[in-house]
C-alpha positions in Angstrom: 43.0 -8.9 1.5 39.1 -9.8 1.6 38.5 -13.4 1.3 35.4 -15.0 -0.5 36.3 -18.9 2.1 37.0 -16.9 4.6 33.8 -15.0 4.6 31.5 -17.7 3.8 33.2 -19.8 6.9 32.8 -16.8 9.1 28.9 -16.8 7.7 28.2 -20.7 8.7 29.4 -19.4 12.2 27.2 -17.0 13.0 24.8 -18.9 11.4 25.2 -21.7 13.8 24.6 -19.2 16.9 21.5 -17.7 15.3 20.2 -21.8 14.9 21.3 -22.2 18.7 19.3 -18.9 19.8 21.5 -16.8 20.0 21.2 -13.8 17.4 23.2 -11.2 19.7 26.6 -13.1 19.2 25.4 -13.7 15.6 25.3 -10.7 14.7 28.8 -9.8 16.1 30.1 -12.3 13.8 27.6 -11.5 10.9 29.0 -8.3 11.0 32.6 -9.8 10.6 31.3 -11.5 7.5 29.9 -8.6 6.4 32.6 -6.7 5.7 34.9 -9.5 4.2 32.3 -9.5 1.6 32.0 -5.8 1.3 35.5 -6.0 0.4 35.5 -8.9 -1.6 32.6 -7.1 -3.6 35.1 -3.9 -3.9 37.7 -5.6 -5.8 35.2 -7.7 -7.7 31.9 -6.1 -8.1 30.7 -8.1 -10.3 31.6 -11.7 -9.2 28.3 -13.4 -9.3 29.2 -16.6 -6.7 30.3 -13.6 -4.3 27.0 -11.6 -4.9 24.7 -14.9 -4.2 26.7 -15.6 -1.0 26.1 -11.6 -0.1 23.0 -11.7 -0.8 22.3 -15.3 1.7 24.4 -13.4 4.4 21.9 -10.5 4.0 19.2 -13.1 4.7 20.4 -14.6 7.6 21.7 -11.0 9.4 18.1 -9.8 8.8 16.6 -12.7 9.9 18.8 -12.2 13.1 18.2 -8.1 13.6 14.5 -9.2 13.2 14.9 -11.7 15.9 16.2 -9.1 18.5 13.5 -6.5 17.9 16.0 -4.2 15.3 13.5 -4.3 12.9 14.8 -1.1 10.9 18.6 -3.1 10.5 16.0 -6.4 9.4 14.2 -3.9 6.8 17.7 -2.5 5.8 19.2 -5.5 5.0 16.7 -7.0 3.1 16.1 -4.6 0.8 19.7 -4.2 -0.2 19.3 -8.7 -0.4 16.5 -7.7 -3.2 18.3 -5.8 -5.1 22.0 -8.0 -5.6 18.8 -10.9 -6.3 17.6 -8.8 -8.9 20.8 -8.3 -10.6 21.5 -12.1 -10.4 18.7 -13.0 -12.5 17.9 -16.0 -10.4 14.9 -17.8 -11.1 11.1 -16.3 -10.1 10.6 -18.4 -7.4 13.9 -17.5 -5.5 13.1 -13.6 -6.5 9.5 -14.2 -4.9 10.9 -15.6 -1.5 13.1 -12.7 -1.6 10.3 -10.0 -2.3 8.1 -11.6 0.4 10.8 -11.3 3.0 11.4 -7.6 2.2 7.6 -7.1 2.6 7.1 -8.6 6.0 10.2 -6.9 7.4 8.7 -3.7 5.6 5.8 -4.5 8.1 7.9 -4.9 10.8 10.1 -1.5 10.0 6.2 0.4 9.2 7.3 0.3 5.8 3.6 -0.4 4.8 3.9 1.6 1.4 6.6 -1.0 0.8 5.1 -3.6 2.6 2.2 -4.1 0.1 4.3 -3.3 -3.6 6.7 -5.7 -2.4 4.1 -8.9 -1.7 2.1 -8.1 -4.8 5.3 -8.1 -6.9 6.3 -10.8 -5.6 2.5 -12.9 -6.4 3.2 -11.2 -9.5 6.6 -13.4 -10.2 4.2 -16.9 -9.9 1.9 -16.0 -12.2 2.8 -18.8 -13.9 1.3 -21.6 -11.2 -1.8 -22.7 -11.2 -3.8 -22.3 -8.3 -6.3 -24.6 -8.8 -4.6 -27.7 -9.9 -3.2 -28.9 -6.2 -0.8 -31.2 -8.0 0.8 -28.8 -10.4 4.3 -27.9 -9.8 4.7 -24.4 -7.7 0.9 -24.8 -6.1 2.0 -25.5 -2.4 4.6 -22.0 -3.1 2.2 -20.3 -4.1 0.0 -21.1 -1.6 2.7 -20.0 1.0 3.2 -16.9 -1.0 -0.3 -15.7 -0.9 -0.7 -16.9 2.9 2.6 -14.7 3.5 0.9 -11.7 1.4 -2.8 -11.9 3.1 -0.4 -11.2 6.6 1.3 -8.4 4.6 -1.9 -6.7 3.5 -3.6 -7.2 6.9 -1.2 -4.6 7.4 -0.5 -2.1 5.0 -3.4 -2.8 2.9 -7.0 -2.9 2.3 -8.7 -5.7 4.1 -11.2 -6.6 1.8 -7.7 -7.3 0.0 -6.4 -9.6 2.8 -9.2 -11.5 3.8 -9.3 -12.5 -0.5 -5.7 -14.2 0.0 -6.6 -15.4 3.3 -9.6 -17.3 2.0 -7.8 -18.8 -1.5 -4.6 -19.4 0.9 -6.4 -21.2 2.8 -8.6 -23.4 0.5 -5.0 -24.4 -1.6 -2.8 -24.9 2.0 -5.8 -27.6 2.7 -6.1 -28.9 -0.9 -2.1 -29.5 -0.9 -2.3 -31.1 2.0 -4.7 -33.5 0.6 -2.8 -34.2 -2.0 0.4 -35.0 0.1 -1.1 -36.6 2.9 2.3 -37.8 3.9 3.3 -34.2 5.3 5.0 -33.1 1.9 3.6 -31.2 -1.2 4.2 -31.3 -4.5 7.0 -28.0 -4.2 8.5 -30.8 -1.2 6.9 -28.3 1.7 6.8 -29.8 4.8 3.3 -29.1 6.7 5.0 -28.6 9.7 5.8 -25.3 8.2 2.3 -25.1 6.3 0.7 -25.6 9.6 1.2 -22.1 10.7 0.6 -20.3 7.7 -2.8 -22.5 7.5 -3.6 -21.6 10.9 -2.9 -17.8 10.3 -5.3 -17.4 7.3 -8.1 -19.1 9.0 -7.8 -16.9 11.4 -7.8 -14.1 9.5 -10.4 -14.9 7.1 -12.3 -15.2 10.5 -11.8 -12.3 11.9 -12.1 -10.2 9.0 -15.6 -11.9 7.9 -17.1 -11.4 11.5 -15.8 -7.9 11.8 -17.0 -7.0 8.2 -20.6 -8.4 9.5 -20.6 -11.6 7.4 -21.2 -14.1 9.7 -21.6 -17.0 8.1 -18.5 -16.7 5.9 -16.8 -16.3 9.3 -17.8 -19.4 10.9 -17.3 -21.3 7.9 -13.7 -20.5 8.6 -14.1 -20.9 12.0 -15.1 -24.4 11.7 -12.0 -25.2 9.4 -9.9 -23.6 12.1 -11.1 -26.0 14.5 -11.0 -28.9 12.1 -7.3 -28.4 10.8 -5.8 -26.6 13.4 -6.4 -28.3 16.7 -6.2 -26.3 19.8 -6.0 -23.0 17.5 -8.6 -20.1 18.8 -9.9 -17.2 17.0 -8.7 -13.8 17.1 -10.9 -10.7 16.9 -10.1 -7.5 14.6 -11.7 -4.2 14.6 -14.3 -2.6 12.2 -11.8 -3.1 8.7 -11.3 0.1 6.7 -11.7 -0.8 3.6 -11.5 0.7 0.1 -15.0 0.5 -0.6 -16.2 1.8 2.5 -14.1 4.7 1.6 -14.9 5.1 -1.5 -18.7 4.8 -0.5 -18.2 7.7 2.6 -16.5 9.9 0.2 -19.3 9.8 -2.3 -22.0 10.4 0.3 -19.6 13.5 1.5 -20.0 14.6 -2.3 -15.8 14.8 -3.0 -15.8 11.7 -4.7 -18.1 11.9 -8.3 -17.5 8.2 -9.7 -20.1 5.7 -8.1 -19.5 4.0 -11.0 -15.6 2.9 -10.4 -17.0 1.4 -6.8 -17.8 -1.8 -8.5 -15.2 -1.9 -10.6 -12.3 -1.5 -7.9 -13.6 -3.4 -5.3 -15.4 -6.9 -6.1 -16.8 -8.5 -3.8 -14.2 -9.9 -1.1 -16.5 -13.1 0.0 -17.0 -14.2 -3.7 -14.9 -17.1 -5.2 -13.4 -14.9 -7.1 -12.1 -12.4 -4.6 -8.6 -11.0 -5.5 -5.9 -12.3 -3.1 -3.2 -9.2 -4.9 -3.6 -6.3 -5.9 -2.9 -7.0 -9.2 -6.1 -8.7 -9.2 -8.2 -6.3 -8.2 -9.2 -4.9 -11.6 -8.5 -4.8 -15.0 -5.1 -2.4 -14.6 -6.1 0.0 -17.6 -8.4 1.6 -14.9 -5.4 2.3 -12.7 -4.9 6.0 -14.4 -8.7 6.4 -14.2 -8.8 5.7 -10.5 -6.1 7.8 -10.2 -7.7 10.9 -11.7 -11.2 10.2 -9.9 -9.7 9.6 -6.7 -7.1 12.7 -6.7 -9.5 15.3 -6.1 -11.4 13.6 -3.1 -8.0 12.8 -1.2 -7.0 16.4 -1.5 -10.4 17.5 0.0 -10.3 13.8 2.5 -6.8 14.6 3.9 -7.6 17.8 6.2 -10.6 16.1 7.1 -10.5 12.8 7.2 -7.3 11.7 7.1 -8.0 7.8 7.5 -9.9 8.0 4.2 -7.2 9.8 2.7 -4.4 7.3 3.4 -6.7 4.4 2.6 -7.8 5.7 -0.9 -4.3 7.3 -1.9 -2.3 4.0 -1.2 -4.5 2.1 -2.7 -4.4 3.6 -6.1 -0.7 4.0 -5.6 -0.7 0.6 -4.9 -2.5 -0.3 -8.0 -0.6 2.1 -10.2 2.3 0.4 -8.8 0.9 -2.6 -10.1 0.0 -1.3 -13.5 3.3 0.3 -14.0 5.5 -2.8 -13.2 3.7 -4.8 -15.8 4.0 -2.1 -18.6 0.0 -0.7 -18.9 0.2 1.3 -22.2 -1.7 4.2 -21.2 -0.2 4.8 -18.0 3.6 4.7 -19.6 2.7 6.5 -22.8 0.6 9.4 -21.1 3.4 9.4 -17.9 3.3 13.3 -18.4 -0.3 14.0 -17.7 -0.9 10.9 -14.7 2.6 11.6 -13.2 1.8 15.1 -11.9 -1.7 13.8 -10.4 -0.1 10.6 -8.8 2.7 13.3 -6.9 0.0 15.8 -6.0 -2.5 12.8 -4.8 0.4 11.2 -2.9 1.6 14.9 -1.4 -1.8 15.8 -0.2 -0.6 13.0 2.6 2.2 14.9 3.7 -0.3 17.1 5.6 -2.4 14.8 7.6 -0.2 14.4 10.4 0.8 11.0 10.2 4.4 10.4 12.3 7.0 7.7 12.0 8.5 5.7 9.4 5.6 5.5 7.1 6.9 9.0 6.4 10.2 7.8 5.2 8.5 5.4 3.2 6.3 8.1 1.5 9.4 10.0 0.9 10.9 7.7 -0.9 7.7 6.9 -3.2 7.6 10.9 -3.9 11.3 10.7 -4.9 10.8 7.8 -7.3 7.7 9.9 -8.9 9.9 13.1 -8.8 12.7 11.1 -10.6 10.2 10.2 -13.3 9.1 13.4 -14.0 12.4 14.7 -14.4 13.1 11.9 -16.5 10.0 12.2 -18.8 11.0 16.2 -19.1 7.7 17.2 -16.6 9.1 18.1 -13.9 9.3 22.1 -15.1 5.6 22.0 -16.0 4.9 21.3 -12.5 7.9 23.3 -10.9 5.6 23.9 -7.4 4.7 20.8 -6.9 8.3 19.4 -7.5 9.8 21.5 -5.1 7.2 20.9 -2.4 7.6 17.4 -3.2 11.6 17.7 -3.0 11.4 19.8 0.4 9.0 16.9 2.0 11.9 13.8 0.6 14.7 15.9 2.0 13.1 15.9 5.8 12.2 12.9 5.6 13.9 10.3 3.7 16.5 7.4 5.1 
């Protein structure tokens, strides 16, 4: 008979290897734990003190697969950690940690369509902080949060998007450390653990500046770099990618008819007020009108120039995603007439060649939309499309 002591015992052992270095035995003995509390969990589904210690067991055994290069076990078990910590309606700083972990082993798995949702939903769950009162409770979380996300969208994201956290995550790690000049914040961060996530945005603020031409954002963060992080070099990046630069190369190719929307979509990533999210990056009632603009130019983009493609499709996905989430009217009302043009502009990606995971993670996007449309009674209006759609998730989804 599973044992709830038993398996939280076993846990604290493996644990203990994993804190000595040694994740290979851990795992052996997370695995052990593992299934005590799968069987706990099928006698008791819905015993919450067994569903929190699952989900801190999923933590650890990802943190461990992660450690030994299995990143697609890491990604695995943190998403299935997300989702018993959205059913334990724990609090939004708990469910942000959790959300930030999934992304960067999303990262780690080439995930990157998940990589990005995940770190702006989880941004999305401290909206509450402020950011520009260093003494306010939250700040120094939230400043790890968005230093955590500006890695994230490095990544999967636009960089204009990246070097924005980057730059606010580092002006808030070095105001809470001003603040706390003891070593602790006002969340009860250590620095020690700041340190690197200071490090890492100056960094990439640097690099992202000088490879984006402006030179003397870049050595202001440079300078900073060498002032708070002694003994730290810069790193080099090459030429970003970058929504707007897409968006400007498909209006000079004529396939994309909205200078307009330019502006509007992509402020300017060296302002003050530079979005760090993507939630940020616009009012969210253009999110359908992006959608509609941009679909026609990613069909045309994606037998072409498929780099310009993927940039501009996730991008709007991305910051449908966003809009979605927190409930834009338009967008949920008119789900019939912008869910067949978000499939189609995320299906024109299925034929650009791109290999590997990112595939999977594509799959299961288009299988999320396809659900939707079923749902919403549209899926028979767009019968073609739906069973292209379906073909593409059944090849390629986990």
């Amino acid at each position: 008979m599973p044992n709830r002591r038993h398996a939280r015992r076993t846990h604290r052992d493996a644990a203990k290897l994993a804190a000595a270095g040694n994740h290979q035995g851990a795992l052996a003995i997370y695995a052990h734990a593992e299934g005590e509390f799968r069987g706990c969990l099928a006698v008791h589904p819905q015993d919450r003190a067994t569903r929190s210690d699952f989900a801190e067991l999923l933590a650890d055994l990802a943190a461990s697969h992660a450690a030994v290069g299995e990143s697609a076990e890491s990604y695995a078990a943190q998403r299935e950690r997300v989702s018993i910590t959205l059913g334990l309606e724990t609090g939004p700083v708990e469910r942000a940690a959790a959300r930030l972990d999934l992304a960067e082993a999303a990262v780690g798995a080439g995930r990157l369509l998940t990589a990005a949702t995940e770190a702006d939903a989880a941004l999305s769950l401290l909206d509450d902080v402020d950011p520009g009162d260093p003494s306010s409770p939250g700040f120094a979380t939230l400043a790890d949060a968005i230093a955590r996300s500006a890695r994230v969208f490095y990544r999967a994201a636009d960089p204009d998007l990246a070097v924005g956290a980057a730059d606010q995550a580092a002006r808030m790690l070095i105001a809470a450390r001003q603040v706390a000049p003891g070593g602790v914040g006002a969340a009860g961060i250590e620095f020690d653990g700041a340190a690197e996530l200071l490090r890492d945005s100056l960094r990439l603020a640097a690099a992202l500046h000088a490879a984006a031409g402006r030179g003397r954002h870049a050595q202001g963060a440079a300078e900073l770099l060498a002032k708070h992080c002694a003994g730290a070099e810069p790193v080099s990046v090459p030429a970003p990618l970058t929504l707007r630069g897409s968006l400007e190369t498909a209006l000079r190719m004529g396939v994309f008819l909205d200078p307009g929307l330019v502006a509007r979509l992509c402020p300017d990533p060296a302002g003050r007020g530079a979005p760090p999210t993507v939630s940020a990056r616009c009012d969210l009632g253009l999110a359908a009108v992006a959608l509609h603009a941009a679909e026609p130019a990613v069909d045309v983009l994606a037998r072409t120039h498929p780099n310009l493609a993927w940039r501009i499709a996730t991008e709007v996905h991305y910051l449908l995603t966003a809009a979605d989430r927190q409930g834009e009217r338009n967008l949920h009302l008119n789900f019939r007439d912008h869910g067949p043009v978000w499939l189609a502009m995320l299906m024109a990606l299925t034929g650009t060649g791109k290999q590997g995971p990112i595939l999977r993670d594509l799959a299961t996007a288009l299988a999320e939309l396809c659900e939707r449309l079923h749902t919403r009674h549209a899926a028979a209006d767009h019968a073609p499309l739906v069973v292209a759609a379906s073909r593409f998730i059944t090849a390629h989804r986990s």
